[in-house]
C-alpha positions in Angstrom: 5.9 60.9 50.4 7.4 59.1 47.4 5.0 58.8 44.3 6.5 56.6 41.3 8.1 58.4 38.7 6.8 58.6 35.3 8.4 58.7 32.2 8.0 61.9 30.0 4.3 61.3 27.4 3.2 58.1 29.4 0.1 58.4 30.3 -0.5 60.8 33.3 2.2 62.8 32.3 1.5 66.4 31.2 5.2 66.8 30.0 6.9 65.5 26.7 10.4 64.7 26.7 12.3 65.9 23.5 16.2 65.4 22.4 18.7 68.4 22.7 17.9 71.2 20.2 14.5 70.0 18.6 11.6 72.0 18.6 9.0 71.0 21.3 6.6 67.9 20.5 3.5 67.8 21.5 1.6 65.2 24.0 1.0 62.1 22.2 -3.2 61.4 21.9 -3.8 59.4 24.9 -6.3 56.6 24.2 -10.4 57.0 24.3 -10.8 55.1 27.6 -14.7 55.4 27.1 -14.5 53.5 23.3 -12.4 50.9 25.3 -14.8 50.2 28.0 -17.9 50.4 25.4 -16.1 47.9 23.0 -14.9 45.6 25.8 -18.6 45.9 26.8 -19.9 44.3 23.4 -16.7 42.2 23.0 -17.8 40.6 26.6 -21.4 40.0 25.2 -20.1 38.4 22.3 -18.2 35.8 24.5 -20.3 35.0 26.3 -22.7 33.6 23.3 -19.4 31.2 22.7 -19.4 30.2 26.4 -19.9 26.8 25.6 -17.3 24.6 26.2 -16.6 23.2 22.4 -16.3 26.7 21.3 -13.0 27.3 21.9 -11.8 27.9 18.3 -14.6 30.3 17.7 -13.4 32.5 21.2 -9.7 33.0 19.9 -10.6 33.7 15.9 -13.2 36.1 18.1 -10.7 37.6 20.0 -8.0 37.6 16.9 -10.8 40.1 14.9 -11.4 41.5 18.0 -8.4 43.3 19.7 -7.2 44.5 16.5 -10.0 47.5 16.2 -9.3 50.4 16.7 -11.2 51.2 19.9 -9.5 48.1 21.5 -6.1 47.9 20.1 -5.3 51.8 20.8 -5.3 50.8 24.3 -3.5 47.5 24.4 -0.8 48.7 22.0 0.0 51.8 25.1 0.7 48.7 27.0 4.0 47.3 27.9 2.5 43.9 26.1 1.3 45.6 23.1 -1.8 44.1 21.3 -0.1 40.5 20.2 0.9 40.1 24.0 -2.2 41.0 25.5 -4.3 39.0 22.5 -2.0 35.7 24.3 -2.1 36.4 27.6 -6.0 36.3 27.5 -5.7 32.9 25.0 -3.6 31.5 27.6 -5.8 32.5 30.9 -9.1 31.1 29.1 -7.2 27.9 27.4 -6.0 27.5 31.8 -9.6 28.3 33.2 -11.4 25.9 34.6 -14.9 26.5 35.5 -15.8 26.3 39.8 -19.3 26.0 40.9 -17.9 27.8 44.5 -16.4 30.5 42.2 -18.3 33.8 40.5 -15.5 33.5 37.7 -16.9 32.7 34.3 -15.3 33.0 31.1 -17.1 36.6 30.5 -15.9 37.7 34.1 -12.6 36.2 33.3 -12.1 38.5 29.7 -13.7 41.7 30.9 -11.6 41.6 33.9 -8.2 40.9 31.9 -9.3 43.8 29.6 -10.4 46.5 31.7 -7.4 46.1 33.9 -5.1 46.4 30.7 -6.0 50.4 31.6 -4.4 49.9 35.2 -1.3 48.5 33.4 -1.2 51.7 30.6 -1.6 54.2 33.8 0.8 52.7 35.8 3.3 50.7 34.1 6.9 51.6 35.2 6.1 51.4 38.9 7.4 48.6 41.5 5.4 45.6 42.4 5.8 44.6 46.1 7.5 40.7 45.8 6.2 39.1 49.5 3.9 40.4 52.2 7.2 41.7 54.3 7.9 44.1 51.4 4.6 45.5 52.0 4.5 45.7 55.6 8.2 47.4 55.0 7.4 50.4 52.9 7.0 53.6 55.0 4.6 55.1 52.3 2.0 52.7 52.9 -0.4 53.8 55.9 -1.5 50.6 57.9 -5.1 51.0 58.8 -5.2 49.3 62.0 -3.3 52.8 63.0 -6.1 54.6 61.4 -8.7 53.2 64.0 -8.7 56.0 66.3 -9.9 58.0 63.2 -12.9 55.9 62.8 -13.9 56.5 66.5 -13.9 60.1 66.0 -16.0 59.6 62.7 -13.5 60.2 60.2 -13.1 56.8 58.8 -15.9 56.2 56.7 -15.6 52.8 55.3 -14.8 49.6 56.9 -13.3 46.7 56.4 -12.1 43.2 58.5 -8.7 42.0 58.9 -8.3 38.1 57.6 -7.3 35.7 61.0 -4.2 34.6 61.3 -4.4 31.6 63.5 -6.7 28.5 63.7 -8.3 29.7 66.6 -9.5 32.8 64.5 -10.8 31.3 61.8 -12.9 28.9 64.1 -14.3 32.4 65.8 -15.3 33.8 62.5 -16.7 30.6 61.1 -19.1 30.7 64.3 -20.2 34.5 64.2 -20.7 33.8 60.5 -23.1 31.1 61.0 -24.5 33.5 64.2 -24.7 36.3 62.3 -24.7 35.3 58.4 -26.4 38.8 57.5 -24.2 41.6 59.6 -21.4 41.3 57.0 -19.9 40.4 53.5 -18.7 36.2 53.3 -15.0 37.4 52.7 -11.9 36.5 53.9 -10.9 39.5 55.0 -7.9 41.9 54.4 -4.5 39.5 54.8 -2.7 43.1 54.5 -4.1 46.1 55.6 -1.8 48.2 53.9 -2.5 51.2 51.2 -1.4 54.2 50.0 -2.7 57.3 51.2 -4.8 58.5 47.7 -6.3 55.1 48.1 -7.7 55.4 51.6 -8.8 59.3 50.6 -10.3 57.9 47.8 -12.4 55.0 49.8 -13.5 57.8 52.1 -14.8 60.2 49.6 -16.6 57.4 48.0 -18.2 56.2 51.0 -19.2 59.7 51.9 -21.4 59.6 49.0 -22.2 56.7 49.2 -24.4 56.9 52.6 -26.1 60.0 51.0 -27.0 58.1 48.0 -27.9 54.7 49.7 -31.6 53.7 51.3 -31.8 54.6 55.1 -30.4 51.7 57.2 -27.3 50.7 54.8 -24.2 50.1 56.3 -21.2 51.7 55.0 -18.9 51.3 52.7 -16.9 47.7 52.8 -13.7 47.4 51.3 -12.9 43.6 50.8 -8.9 44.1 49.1 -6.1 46.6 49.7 -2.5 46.1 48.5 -1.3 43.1 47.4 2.0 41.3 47.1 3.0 39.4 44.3 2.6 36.3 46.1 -1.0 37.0 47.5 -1.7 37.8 44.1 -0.5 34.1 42.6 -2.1 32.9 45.9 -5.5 34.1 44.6 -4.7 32.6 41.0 -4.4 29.2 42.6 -7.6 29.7 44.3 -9.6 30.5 40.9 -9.6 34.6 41.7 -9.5 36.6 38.1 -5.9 38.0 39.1 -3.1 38.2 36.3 0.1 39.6 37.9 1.4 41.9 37.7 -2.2 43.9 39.3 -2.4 47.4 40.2 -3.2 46.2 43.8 0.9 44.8 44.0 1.5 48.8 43.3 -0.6 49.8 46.2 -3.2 51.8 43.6 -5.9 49.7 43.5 -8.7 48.3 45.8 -11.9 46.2 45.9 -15.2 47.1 47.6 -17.8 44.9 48.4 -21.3 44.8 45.8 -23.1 42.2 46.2 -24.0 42.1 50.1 -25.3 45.6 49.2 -28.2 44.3 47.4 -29.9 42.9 50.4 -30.3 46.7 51.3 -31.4 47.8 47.6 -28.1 49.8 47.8 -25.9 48.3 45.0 -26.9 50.3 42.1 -26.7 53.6 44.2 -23.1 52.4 44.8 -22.2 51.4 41.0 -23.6 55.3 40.4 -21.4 56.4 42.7 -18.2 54.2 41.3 -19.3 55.4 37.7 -19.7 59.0 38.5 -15.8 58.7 40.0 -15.1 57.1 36.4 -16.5 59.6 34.3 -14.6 61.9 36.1 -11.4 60.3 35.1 -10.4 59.9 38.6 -10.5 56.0 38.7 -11.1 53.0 36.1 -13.5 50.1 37.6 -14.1 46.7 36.7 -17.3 45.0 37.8 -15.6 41.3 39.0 -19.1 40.3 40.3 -19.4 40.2 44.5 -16.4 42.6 44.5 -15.4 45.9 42.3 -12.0 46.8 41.7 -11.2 50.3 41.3 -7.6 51.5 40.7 -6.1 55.4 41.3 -5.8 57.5 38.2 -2.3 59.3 38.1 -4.5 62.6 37.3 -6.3 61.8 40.9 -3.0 61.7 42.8 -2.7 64.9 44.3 -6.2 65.9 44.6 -6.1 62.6 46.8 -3.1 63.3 48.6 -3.7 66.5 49.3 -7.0 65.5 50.3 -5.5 63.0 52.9 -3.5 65.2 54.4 -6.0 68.0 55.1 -9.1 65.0 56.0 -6.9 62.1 57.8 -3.4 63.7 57.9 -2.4 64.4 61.7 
């Protein structure tokens, strides 16, 4: 199986490259991902009191002071963008946001979003992106879940998840059994690819393992609403007011979404964020609360504890 190379100190890496002759270096500090997430955390708050829409001065002089602290710019300058290109990037994204009653983005969504998934981009920043949907389909590392079925059958696929129609026809059927059954299952659109990497899926099982010991009696399992990604699903989305910047960890097959909101109608959503959390403090993943949906995205620490963990639990 073919996992991206990293170069020697980046983030992940446990080996430090020196030139011919010199004297070993050691590891570079990597950055405190819990400082990030706390200052993103009050930087988010913050915003939020500048939501209005004549404040738009007062958010960038906010997010000028802002991203060059410490806490924050030790994170963002490990980036391929660095501080100043991140500190744009997010300018740019709220100067082009456009606020949509049908949508759960906000501006707050929108910057805690961009932010948190800078630490997707400093884990995994050399790896390819997937251009179209055929490049996914295409790579034999990727394990198509419609093959997995038979593993649910026998009760080894815990979570679940619906593939998006591709006709007309299919969409009318789903419009009807959503108005027949509007409570059985999460308003999404469903998975246009249902493609992953293996440490992904092992990683959805695992969670949704505990997640049915943690949830009230009666909650249905784990939903995942997002898989990989191509770089054109992902400007797709954009278009449709999604808070996606490409390039995401999704379009590297590391990353997935997993449905929070429907869990509320079963008092099971906080029992899920514990559960996301408790995977986050244990540095195998970074999340980012986006509002119905969570993204989650693979540590490269978590790799081969997941892949090995595939093999031996869904391997055949």
């Amino acid at each position: 199986m073919r996992v991206p190379s990293r170069r020697p100190g980046q983030p992940g890496s446990s080996v430090v490259a020196d030139d011919p002759g010199t004297a070993p270096r050691a590891p570079a500090p990597r950055p405190d991902l819990d400082a990030y997430r706390t200052a993103v955390t009050e930087l988010v708050v913050e915003v939020g009191a500048l939501a209005d829409e004549h404040s738009t001065t007062a958010r960038q002089a906010l997010l000028t002071d802002r991203l060059g602290e410490p806490a924050l710019a030790d994170v963002l300058a490990a980036t391929p963008q660095g501080v100043v290109g991140a500190r744009e990037t997010l300018l740019l994204e709220l100067a082009r946001h456009r606020p949509n009653p049908g949508s759960a983005v906000d501006l707050t969504t929108l910057v805690r979003s961009y932010l948190l998934s800078r630490i997707d981009v400093l884990w995994w920043p050399t790896a390819s992106t997937y251009p179209t949907d055929d490049h996914v389909r295409r790579d034999a590392d990727l394990v198509d879940l419609v093959d997995l079925d038979r593993l649910r059958r026998r009760g080894l696929l815990r979570f679940r998840y619906r593939r998006q129609p591709g006709t007309l026809l299919g969409r009318a059927v789903r419009a009807v059994r959503r108005r027949v059954g509007a409570h059985r299952s999460p308003h999404t659109a469903g998975l246009r690819l249902h493609h992953a990497r293996p440490e992904p899926v092992a990683l959805l099982n695992q969670i949704a393992a505990e997640f049915a010991l943690a949830a009230p009696a009666d909650t249905p399992p784990l939903w995942v609403t997002s898989l990989t990604r191509s770089l054109e699903h992902q400007y797709q989305l954009r278009r449709l007011g999604h808070p996606t910047v490409p390039p995401s960890s999704h379009c590297l097959g590391w990353a997935a979404d997993v449905e929070m909101h429907w869990f509320r109608r079963y008092g099971a959503a906080e029992a899920l964020a514990t559960v996301l959390r408790g995977r986050q403090d244990a540095g195998e993943i970074t999340v980012v609360d986006e509002g119905p949906a969570w993204h989650l995205c693979v540590a490269p620490d978590a790799v081969p504890q997941l892949r090995q963990a595939y093999r031996t639990e869904l391997g055949e």
